[in-house]
BAMAR-546104 format. One record per residue (C-alpha): residue in one letter; x, y, z; residue number from 0. Coordinates in Angstrom, 2 decimals. Layout:
N
<pt 'a'; <X; Y; Z>; NUM>
...
end
This chain:
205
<pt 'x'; <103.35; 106.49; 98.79>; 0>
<pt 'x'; <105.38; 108.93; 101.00>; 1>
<pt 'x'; <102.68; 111.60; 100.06>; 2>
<pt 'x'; <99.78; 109.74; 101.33>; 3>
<pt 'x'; <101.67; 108.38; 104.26>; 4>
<pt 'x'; <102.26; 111.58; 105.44>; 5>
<pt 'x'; <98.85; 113.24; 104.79>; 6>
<pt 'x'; <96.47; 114.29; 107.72>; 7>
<pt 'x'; <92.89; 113.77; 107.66>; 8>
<pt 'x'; <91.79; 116.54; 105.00>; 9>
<pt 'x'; <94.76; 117.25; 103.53>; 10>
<pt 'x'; <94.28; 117.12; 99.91>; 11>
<pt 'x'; <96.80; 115.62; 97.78>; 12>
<pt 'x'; <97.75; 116.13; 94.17>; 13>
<pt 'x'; <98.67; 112.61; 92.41>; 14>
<pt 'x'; <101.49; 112.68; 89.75>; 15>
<pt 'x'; <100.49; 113.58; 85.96>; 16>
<pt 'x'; <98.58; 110.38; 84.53>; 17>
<pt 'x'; <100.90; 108.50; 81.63>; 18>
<pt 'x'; <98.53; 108.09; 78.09>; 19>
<pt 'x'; <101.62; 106.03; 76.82>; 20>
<pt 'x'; <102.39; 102.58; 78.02>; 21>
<pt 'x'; <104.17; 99.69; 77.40>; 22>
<pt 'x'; <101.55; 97.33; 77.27>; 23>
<pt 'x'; <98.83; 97.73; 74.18>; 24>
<pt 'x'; <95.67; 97.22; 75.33>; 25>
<pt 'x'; <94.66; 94.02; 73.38>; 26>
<pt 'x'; <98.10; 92.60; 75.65>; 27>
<pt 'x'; <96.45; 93.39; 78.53>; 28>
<pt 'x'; <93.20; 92.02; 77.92>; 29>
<pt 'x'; <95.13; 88.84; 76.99>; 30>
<pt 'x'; <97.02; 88.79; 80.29>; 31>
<pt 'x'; <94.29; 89.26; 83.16>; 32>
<pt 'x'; <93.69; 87.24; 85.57>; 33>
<pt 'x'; <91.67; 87.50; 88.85>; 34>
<pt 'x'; <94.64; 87.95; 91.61>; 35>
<pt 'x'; <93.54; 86.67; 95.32>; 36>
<pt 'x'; <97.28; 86.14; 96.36>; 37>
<pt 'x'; <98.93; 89.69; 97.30>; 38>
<pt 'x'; <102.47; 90.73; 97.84>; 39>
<pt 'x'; <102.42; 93.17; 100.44>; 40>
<pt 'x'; <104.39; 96.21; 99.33>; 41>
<pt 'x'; <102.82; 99.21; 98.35>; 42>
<pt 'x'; <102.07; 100.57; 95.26>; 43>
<pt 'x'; <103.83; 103.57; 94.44>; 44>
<pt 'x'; <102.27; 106.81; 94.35>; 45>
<pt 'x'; <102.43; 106.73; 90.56>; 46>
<pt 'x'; <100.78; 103.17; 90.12>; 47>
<pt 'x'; <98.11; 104.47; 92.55>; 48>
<pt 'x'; <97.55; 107.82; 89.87>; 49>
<pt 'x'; <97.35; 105.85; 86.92>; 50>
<pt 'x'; <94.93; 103.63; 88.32>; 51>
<pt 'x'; <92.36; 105.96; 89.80>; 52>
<pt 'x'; <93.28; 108.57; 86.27>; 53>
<pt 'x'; <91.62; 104.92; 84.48>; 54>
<pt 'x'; <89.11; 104.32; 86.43>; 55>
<pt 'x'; <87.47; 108.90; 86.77>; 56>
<pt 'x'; <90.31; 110.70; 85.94>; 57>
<pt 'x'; <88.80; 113.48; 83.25>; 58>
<pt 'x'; <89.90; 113.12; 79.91>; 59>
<pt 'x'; <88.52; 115.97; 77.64>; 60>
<pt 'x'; <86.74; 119.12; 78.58>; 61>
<pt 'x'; <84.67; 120.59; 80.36>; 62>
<pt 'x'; <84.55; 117.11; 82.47>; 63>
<pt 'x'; <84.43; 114.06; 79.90>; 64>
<pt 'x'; <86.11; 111.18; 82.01>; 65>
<pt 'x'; <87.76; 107.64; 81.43>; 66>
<pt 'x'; <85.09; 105.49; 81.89>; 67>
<pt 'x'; <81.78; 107.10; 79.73>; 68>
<pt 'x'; <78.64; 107.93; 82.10>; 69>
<pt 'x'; <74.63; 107.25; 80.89>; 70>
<pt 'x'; <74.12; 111.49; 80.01>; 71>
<pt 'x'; <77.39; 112.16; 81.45>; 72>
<pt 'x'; <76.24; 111.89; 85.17>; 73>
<pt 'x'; <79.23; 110.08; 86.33>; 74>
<pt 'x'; <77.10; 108.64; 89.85>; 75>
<pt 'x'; <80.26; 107.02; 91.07>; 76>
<pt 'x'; <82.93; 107.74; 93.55>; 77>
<pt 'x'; <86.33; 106.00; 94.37>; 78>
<pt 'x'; <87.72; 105.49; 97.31>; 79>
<pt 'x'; <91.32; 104.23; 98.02>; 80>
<pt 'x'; <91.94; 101.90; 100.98>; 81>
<pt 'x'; <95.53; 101.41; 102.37>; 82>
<pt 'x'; <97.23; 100.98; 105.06>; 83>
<pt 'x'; <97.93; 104.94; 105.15>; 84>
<pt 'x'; <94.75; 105.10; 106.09>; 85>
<pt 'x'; <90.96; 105.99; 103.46>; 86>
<pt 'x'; <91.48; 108.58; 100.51>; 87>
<pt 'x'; <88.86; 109.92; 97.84>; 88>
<pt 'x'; <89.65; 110.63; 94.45>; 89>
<pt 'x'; <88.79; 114.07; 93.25>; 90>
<pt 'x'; <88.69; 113.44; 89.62>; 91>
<pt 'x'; <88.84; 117.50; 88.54>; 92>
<pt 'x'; <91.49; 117.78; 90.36>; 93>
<pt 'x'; <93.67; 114.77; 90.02>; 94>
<pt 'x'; <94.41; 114.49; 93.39>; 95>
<pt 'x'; <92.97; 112.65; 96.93>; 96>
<pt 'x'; <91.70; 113.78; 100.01>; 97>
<pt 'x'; <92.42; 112.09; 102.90>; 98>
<pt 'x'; <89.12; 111.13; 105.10>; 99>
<pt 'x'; <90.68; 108.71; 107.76>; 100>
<pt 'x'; <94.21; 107.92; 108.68>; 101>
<pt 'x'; <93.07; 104.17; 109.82>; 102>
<pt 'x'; <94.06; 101.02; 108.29>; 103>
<pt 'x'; <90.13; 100.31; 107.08>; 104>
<pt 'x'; <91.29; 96.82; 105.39>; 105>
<pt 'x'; <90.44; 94.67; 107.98>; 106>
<pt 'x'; <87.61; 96.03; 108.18>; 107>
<pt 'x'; <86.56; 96.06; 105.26>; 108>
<pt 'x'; <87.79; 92.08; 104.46>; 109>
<pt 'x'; <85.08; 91.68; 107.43>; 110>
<pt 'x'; <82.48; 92.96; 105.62>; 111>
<pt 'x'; <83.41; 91.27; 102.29>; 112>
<pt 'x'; <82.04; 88.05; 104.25>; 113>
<pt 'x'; <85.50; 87.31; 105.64>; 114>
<pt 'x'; <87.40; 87.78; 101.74>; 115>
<pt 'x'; <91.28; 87.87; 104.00>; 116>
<pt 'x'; <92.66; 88.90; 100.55>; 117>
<pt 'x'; <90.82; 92.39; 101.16>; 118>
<pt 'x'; <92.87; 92.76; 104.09>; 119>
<pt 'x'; <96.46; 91.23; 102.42>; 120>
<pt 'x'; <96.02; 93.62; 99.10>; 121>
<pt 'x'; <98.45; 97.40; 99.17>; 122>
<pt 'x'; <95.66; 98.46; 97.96>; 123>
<pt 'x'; <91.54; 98.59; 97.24>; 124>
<pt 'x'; <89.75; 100.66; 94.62>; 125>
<pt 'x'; <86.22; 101.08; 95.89>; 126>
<pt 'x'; <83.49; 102.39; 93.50>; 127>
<pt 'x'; <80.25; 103.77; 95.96>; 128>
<pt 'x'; <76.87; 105.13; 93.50>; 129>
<pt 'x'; <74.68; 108.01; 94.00>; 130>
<pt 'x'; <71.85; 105.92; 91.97>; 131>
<pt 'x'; <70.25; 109.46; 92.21>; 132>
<pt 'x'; <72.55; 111.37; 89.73>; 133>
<pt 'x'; <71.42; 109.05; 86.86>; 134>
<pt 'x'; <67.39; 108.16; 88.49>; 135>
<pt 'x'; <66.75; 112.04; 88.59>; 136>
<pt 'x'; <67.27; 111.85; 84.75>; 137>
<pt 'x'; <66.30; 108.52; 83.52>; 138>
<pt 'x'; <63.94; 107.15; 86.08>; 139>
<pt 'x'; <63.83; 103.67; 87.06>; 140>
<pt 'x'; <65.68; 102.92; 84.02>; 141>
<pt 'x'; <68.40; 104.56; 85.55>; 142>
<pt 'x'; <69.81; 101.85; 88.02>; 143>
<pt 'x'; <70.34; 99.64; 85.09>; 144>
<pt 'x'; <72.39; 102.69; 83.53>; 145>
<pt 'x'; <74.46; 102.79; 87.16>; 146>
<pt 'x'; <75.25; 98.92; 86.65>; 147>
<pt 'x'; <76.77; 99.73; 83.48>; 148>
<pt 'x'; <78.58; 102.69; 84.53>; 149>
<pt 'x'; <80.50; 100.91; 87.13>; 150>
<pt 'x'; <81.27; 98.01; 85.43>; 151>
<pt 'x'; <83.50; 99.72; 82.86>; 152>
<pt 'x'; <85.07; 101.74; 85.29>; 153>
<pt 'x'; <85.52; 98.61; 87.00>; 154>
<pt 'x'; <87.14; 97.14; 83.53>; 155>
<pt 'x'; <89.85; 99.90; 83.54>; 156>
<pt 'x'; <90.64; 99.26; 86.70>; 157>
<pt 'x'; <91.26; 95.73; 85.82>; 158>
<pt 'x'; <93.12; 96.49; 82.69>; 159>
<pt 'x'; <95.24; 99.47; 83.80>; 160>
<pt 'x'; <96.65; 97.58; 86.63>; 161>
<pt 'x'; <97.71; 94.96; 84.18>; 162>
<pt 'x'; <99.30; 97.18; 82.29>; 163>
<pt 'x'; <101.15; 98.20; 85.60>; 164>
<pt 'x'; <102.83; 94.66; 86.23>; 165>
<pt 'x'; <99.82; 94.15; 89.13>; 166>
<pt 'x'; <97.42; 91.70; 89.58>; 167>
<pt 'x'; <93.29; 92.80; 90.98>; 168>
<pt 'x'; <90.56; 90.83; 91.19>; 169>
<pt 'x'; <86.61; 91.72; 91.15>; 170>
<pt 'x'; <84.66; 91.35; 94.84>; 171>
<pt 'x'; <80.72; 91.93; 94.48>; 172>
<pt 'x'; <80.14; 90.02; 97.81>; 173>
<pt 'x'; <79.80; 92.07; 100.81>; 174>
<pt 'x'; <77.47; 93.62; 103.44>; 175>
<pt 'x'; <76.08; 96.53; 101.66>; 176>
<pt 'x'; <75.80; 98.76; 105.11>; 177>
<pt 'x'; <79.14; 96.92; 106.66>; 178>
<pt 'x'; <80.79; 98.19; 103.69>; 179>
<pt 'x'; <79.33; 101.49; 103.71>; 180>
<pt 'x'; <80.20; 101.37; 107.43>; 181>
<pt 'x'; <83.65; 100.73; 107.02>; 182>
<pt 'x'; <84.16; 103.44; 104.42>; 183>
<pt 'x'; <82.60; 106.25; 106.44>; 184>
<pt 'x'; <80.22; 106.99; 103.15>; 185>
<pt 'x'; <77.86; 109.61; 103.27>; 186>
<pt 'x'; <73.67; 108.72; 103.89>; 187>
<pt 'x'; <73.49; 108.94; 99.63>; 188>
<pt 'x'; <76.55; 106.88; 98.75>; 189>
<pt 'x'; <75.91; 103.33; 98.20>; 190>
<pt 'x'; <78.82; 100.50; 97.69>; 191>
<pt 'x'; <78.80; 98.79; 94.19>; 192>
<pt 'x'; <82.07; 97.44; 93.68>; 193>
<pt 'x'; <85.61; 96.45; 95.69>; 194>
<pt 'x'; <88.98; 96.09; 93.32>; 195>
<pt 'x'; <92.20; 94.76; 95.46>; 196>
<pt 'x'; <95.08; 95.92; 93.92>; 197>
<pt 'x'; <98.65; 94.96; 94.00>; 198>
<pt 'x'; <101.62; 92.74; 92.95>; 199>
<pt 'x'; <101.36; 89.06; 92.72>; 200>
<pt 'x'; <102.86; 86.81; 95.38>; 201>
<pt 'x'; <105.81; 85.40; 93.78>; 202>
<pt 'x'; <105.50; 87.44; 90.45>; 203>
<pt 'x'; <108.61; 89.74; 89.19>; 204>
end
Protein backbone atom coordinates (compact mmCIF):
# COMPACT_ATOMS: atom_id res chain seq x y z
CA UNK A 1 0.00 0.00 0.00
CA UNK A 2 3.21 2.16 0.05
CA UNK A 3 1.86 3.75 -3.27
CA UNK A 4 -1.34 4.93 -1.91
CA UNK A 5 0.17 5.86 1.38
CA UNK A 6 2.29 8.13 -0.15
CA UNK A 7 -0.10 9.71 -2.73
CA UNK A 8 -1.30 13.43 -2.42
CA UNK A 9 -4.71 14.48 -3.05
CA UNK A 10 -4.85 14.15 -7.03
CA UNK A 11 -2.13 12.22 -7.62
CA UNK A 12 -3.15 9.49 -9.83
CA UNK A 13 -1.91 6.13 -9.28
CA UNK A 14 -1.38 3.18 -11.56
CA UNK A 15 -2.39 -0.27 -9.71
CA UNK A 16 -0.26 -3.40 -10.57
CA UNK A 17 -1.32 -5.56 -13.80
CA UNK A 18 -4.63 -7.54 -12.77
CA UNK A 19 -3.85 -11.61 -12.46
CA UNK A 20 -6.65 -13.70 -14.91
CA UNK A 21 -5.02 -16.87 -13.28
CA UNK A 22 -5.68 -17.90 -9.75
CA UNK A 23 -5.47 -20.47 -7.45
CA UNK A 24 -8.86 -20.73 -6.48
CA UNK A 25 -11.55 -21.95 -9.38
CA UNK A 26 -14.39 -20.10 -9.17
CA UNK A 27 -17.00 -22.82 -8.20
CA UNK A 28 -14.24 -23.02 -4.84
CA UNK A 29 -14.92 -19.74 -4.16
CA UNK A 30 -18.49 -19.67 -4.38
CA UNK A 31 -18.33 -22.68 -2.02
CA UNK A 32 -16.19 -20.82 0.52
CA UNK A 33 -17.96 -17.30 1.13
CA UNK A 34 -19.03 -16.16 3.92
CA UNK A 35 -20.21 -12.69 5.14
CA UNK A 36 -16.97 -11.42 7.26
CA UNK A 37 -17.95 -8.71 10.15
CA UNK A 38 -14.72 -9.56 12.19
CA UNK A 39 -11.56 -7.71 10.54
CA UNK A 40 -7.88 -8.11 11.05
CA UNK A 41 -6.47 -4.86 10.76
CA UNK A 42 -3.54 -4.98 8.35
CA UNK A 43 -3.75 -3.70 5.07
CA UNK A 44 -4.28 -5.19 1.99
CA UNK A 45 -1.51 -5.04 -0.27
CA UNK A 46 -1.48 -2.93 -3.19
CA UNK A 47 -1.94 -6.02 -5.36
CA UNK A 48 -5.03 -7.48 -3.39
CA UNK A 49 -6.46 -3.92 -3.65
CA UNK A 50 -5.88 -4.19 -7.93
CA UNK A 51 -7.36 -7.40 -8.27
CA UNK A 52 -10.27 -6.46 -6.43
CA UNK A 53 -11.30 -3.19 -7.99
CA UNK A 54 -9.86 -5.04 -11.82
CA UNK A 55 -13.21 -7.61 -10.60
CA UNK A 56 -15.40 -5.42 -9.67
CA UNK A 57 -14.78 -2.30 -13.37
CA UNK A 58 -11.60 -3.14 -14.44
CA UNK A 59 -12.10 -3.34 -18.56
CA UNK A 60 -11.79 -6.56 -19.98
CA UNK A 61 -12.09 -6.44 -23.87
CA UNK A 62 -12.13 -3.49 -26.16
CA UNK A 63 -13.05 -0.59 -26.77
CA UNK A 64 -14.38 -0.58 -22.92
CA UNK A 65 -16.21 -4.05 -22.20
CA UNK A 66 -15.68 -4.42 -18.31
CA UNK A 67 -15.87 -7.23 -15.53
CA UNK A 68 -19.12 -6.91 -14.38
CA UNK A 69 -21.66 -6.58 -17.79
CA UNK A 70 -23.72 -3.12 -17.86
CA UNK A 71 -27.75 -2.89 -19.17
CA UNK A 72 -26.46 -1.33 -23.03
CA UNK A 73 -23.05 -1.09 -21.78
CA UNK A 74 -23.63 2.13 -19.66
CA UNK A 75 -21.62 1.03 -16.79
CA UNK A 76 -23.61 3.91 -14.18
CA UNK A 77 -21.34 2.89 -11.36
CA UNK A 78 -18.29 4.18 -9.68
CA UNK A 79 -15.93 2.70 -6.95
CA UNK A 80 -14.49 4.24 -4.43
CA UNK A 81 -11.76 2.82 -2.07
CA UNK A 82 -11.79 3.78 1.63
CA UNK A 83 -8.63 3.29 3.82
CA UNK A 84 -6.90 4.55 6.22
CA UNK A 85 -4.53 6.30 3.48
CA UNK A 86 -7.13 8.31 3.05
CA UNK A 87 -10.48 8.10 -0.23
CA UNK A 88 -9.32 6.85 -3.81
CA UNK A 89 -11.44 6.39 -7.13
CA UNK A 90 -10.94 3.77 -9.48
CA UNK A 91 -10.35 4.83 -13.02
CA UNK A 92 -11.27 1.70 -14.74
CA UNK A 93 -9.50 2.77 -18.41
CA UNK A 94 -6.76 3.35 -16.80
CA UNK A 95 -6.21 0.78 -14.13
CA UNK A 96 -5.18 3.02 -11.71
CA UNK A 97 -6.74 5.45 -8.60
CA UNK A 98 -6.90 8.91 -7.96
CA UNK A 99 -6.57 10.09 -4.76
CA UNK A 100 -9.59 12.60 -3.63
CA UNK A 101 -8.88 12.92 0.21
CA UNK A 102 -5.97 11.93 2.33
CA UNK A 103 -8.47 11.42 5.52
CA UNK A 104 -9.21 8.30 7.25
CA UNK A 105 -13.18 8.49 5.98
CA UNK A 106 -13.95 5.02 7.91
CA UNK A 107 -15.26 6.33 10.85
CA UNK A 108 -17.14 8.22 9.17
CA UNK A 109 -18.49 6.33 7.11
CA UNK A 110 -19.28 3.30 9.96
CA UNK A 111 -21.41 6.46 11.30
CA UNK A 112 -23.41 6.64 8.54
CA UNK A 113 -23.84 2.84 8.07
CA UNK A 114 -26.17 3.33 11.29
CA UNK A 115 -23.24 2.76 13.63
CA UNK A 116 -21.93 -0.80 11.46
CA UNK A 117 -18.12 -0.44 13.81
CA UNK A 118 -16.96 -3.17 11.35
CA UNK A 119 -16.96 -0.30 8.58
CA UNK A 120 -14.54 1.42 10.62
CA UNK A 121 -12.29 -1.99 11.76
CA UNK A 122 -12.12 -3.27 7.86
CA UNK A 123 -8.29 -2.30 5.73
CA UNK A 124 -10.47 -1.67 3.43
CA UNK A 125 -14.17 -0.63 1.77
CA UNK A 126 -15.23 -1.01 -1.85
CA UNK A 127 -17.97 1.53 -2.37
CA UNK A 128 -20.17 1.32 -5.54
CA UNK A 129 -22.06 5.15 -5.99
CA UNK A 130 -24.81 5.15 -9.42
CA UNK A 131 -25.40 7.78 -11.89
CA UNK A 132 -29.14 6.23 -12.31
CA UNK A 133 -28.94 8.74 -15.27
CA UNK A 134 -26.45 6.85 -17.56
CA UNK A 135 -28.89 3.89 -17.84
CA UNK A 136 -32.61 6.26 -17.30
CA UNK A 137 -31.45 8.47 -20.34
CA UNK A 138 -31.64 5.16 -22.35
CA UNK A 139 -34.16 2.93 -20.84
CA UNK A 140 -36.46 5.18 -18.93
CA UNK A 141 -37.95 4.29 -15.75
CA UNK A 142 -37.10 0.83 -16.50
CA UNK A 143 -33.75 1.81 -16.08
CA UNK A 144 -33.33 1.90 -12.16
CA UNK A 145 -34.27 -1.69 -12.11
CA UNK A 146 -31.34 -2.20 -14.78
CA UNK A 147 -28.92 -0.08 -12.11
CA UNK A 148 -30.01 -2.66 -9.29
CA UNK A 149 -28.78 -5.34 -11.38
CA UNK A 150 -25.72 -3.74 -12.48
CA UNK A 151 -24.42 -3.29 -9.05
CA UNK A 152 -25.27 -6.33 -7.67
CA UNK A 153 -22.93 -8.36 -9.89
CA UNK A 154 -20.28 -6.05 -9.53
CA UNK A 155 -21.02 -6.40 -6.02
CA UNK A 156 -20.75 -10.47 -6.55
CA UNK A 157 -17.13 -10.14 -7.88
CA UNK A 158 -16.24 -8.26 -5.28
CA UNK A 159 -17.39 -10.91 -2.98
CA UNK A 160 -15.88 -13.70 -4.92
CA UNK A 161 -12.52 -12.18 -5.91
CA UNK A 162 -11.68 -11.40 -2.41
CA UNK A 163 -12.27 -15.00 -1.61
CA UNK A 164 -10.16 -16.01 -3.97
CA UNK A 165 -7.58 -13.60 -2.26
CA UNK A 166 -7.57 -15.47 1.24
CA UNK A 167 -10.02 -12.30 2.54
CA UNK A 168 -13.16 -12.23 3.99
CA UNK A 169 -16.11 -9.04 2.87
CA UNK A 170 -19.37 -8.80 3.72
CA UNK A 171 -22.47 -6.91 1.95
CA UNK A 172 -23.81 -3.46 3.89
CA UNK A 173 -27.09 -1.97 2.16
CA UNK A 174 -27.95 -0.07 5.43
CA UNK A 175 -26.90 3.43 5.59
CA UNK A 176 -27.88 7.14 5.35
CA UNK A 177 -28.09 7.67 1.72
CA UNK A 178 -26.83 11.59 2.03
CA UNK A 179 -24.46 10.65 5.26
CA UNK A 180 -22.88 8.31 2.98
CA UNK A 181 -22.71 10.48 0.11
CA UNK A 182 -21.44 13.03 2.66
CA UNK A 183 -18.74 11.09 3.84
CA UNK A 184 -17.48 10.18 0.39
CA UNK A 185 -17.31 13.73 -0.95
CA UNK A 186 -19.58 12.39 -4.12
CA UNK A 187 -20.50 14.66 -6.68
CA UNK A 188 -24.51 16.29 -6.78
CA UNK A 189 -25.20 13.11 -9.55
CA UNK A 190 -23.53 10.26 -7.68
CA UNK A 191 -25.75 8.34 -5.52
CA UNK A 192 -24.50 5.46 -2.89
CA UNK A 193 -25.80 1.87 -3.71
CA UNK A 194 -23.58 -0.42 -2.09
CA UNK A 195 -20.59 -0.66 0.82
CA UNK A 196 -18.12 -3.96 0.61
CA UNK A 197 -15.54 -4.15 3.77
CA UNK A 198 -12.71 -5.88 2.77
CA UNK A 199 -9.96 -7.62 4.52
CA UNK A 200 -8.48 -10.66 6.38
CA UNK A 201 -10.37 -12.54 8.94
CA UNK A 202 -9.64 -12.11 12.64
CA UNK A 203 -7.89 -15.16 13.55
CA UNK A 204 -7.77 -16.67 9.94
CA UNK A 205 -4.19 -17.72 8.31
Amino acid sequence: MKRLAEAKIGDTVALPQPVTQGRMSVEEAIRRRRSCRDFRGEDLTVEQVSQISWSAQGITGPPHLRAAPSAGACYPLELYLVCRHGLFRYLPHEHAVVKTSERDHRERLARAALGQAFIAEAPLTVALAAVYERTTRRYGDRGLRYVYMDVGVAAENVHLQAEALGLGSVSVGAFDDNAVARALDLPEQEQPVYLIPVGRRAGGD
